[in-house]
N, C-alpha and C positions, 0 to 999 in steps of 0.2 A: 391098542384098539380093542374095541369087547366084541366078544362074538358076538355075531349076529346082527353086527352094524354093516353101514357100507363102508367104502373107501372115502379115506376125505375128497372132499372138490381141489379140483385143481383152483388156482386163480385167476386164471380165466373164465373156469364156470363158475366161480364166486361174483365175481364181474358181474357176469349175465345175468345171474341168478336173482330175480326177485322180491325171493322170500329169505334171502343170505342175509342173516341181523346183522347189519355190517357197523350200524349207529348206536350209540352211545346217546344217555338219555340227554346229558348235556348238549350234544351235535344238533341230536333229535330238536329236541326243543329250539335251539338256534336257528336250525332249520326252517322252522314252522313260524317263525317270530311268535315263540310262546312261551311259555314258565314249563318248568321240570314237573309242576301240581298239575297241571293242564293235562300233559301225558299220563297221570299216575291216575287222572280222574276216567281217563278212556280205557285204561284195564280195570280198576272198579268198574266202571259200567257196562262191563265184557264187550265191550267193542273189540279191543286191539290186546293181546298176551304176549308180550314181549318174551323172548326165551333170556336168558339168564347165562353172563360170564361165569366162569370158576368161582369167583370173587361175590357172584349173587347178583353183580348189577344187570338192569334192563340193558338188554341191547333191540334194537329195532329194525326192520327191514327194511325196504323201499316201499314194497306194496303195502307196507301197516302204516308208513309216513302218510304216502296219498290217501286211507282213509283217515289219517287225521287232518290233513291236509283239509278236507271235505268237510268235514266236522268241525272247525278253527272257521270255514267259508259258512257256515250254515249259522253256527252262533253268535260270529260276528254280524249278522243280520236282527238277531233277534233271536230264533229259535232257541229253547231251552237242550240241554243238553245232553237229555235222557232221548225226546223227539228227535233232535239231530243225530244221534249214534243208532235209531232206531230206521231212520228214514236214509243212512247211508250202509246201513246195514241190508234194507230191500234192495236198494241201488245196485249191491253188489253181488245180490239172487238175482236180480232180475237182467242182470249182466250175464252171470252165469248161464242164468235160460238161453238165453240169446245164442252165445259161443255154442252151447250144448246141441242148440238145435239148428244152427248152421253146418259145424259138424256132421250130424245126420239126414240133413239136408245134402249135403255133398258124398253120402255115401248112397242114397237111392235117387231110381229117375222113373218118374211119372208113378209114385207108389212101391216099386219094385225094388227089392235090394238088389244091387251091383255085385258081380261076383268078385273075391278078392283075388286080385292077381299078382 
């Protein structure tokens, strides 16, 4: 292990874990009914950065699937492919917003912060 890392995940929190590269590009792509270039075109187009085996290959997470997932939905309508990793890209700020601010929405009442207890 290198300093100043964590502990590995048990397999259980790899399980759970949504951003655990758990896929393989091959899987990946099986997964998505799509070509291994399909995938390779969504990290050119900084949508998705798969982390990388010992070995160098992509491996992919569940939450990087679903936005390809989304992207594979978007295209196959039409949408070109730059617009689509651009438009599920705001999709998932403007998700973010959301949680972020229900979140702080449940920490104060009527304007007031809650004291923590």
């Amino acid at each position: 292990m290198t300093p100043g890392t964590h502990d590995p995940q048990t397999a259980d929190e790899k399980f759970d874990d949504e951003h655990y590269p758990a896929y393989t590009m091959g899987r990946a792509a099986e997964m998505l009914g799509t070509t291994p270039a399909f995938l390779r075109s969504l990290d050119e187009a900084d949508l998705i950065e798969p982390q990388r085996s010992a070995g160098g290959h992509r491996r992919y997470s569940r939450f990087q699937l679903r936005l390809a997932a989304r992207v594979r939905e978007l295209v196959d309508q039409g949408t070109g492919l730059e617009a689509a990793c651009r438009i599920v890209t705001l999709e998932d700020q403007l998700q973010e917003a959301r949680n972020h601010n229900g979140d702080r929405g449940r920490g104060t009442q009527n304007g007031t912060e809650l004291a923590a207890g």
